[in-house]
FILOSE-144082 format. One record per residue (C-alpha): y, z negated, x. Coordinates in steps of 0.05 Angstrom, whole numbers, plus 5000, padded with zeros to 4 digits. Layout:
N
YZX;...
REM end
This chain:
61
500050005000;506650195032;511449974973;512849174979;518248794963;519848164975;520847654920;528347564894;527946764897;525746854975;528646194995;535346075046;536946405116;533946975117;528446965061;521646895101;520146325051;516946664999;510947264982;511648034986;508448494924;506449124924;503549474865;499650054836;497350164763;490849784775;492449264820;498248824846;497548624923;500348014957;502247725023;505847295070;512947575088;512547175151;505747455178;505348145138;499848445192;495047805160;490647735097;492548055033;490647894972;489448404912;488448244844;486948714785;494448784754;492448444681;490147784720;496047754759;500947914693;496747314666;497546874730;505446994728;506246844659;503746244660;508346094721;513346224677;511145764625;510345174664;516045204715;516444854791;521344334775;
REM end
C-alpha cells in the first residue's frame, strides 16, 4: 500500500505520536508512524469500520 496518512489527532511536535492508515476497498492497513519499515497490521475494512465506531462511542477521556 503506498497511500497512508497519518492520523489528524497525531499528538504535539511533530506528530510521531499516533498510527498511519492506508486503505483499499477490502481492507484498511495500519502502522507505527515512528517505525513505518516494521509490522503492519491489516484488517478486512468492515472490522475495522466496526473497531472505530466503537472508539467513537466510548471515548479516551
Amino acid at each position: 500500500m503506498d497511500n497512508w496518512r497519518k492520523s489528524s489527532y497525531s499528538g504535539e511536535g511533530d506528530g510521531n505520536s499516533c498510527v498511519e492508515i492506508a486503505n483499499t476497498p477490502t481492507h484498511v492497513a495500519v502502522r507505527d508512524t515512528k517505525t513505518p519499515s516494521r509490522a503492519t497490521l491489516t484488517f478486512p475494512a468492515p472490522a475495522f469500520t466496526t473497531f472505530i465506531e466503537a472508539l467513537m462511542q466510548h471515548p479516551h477521556p
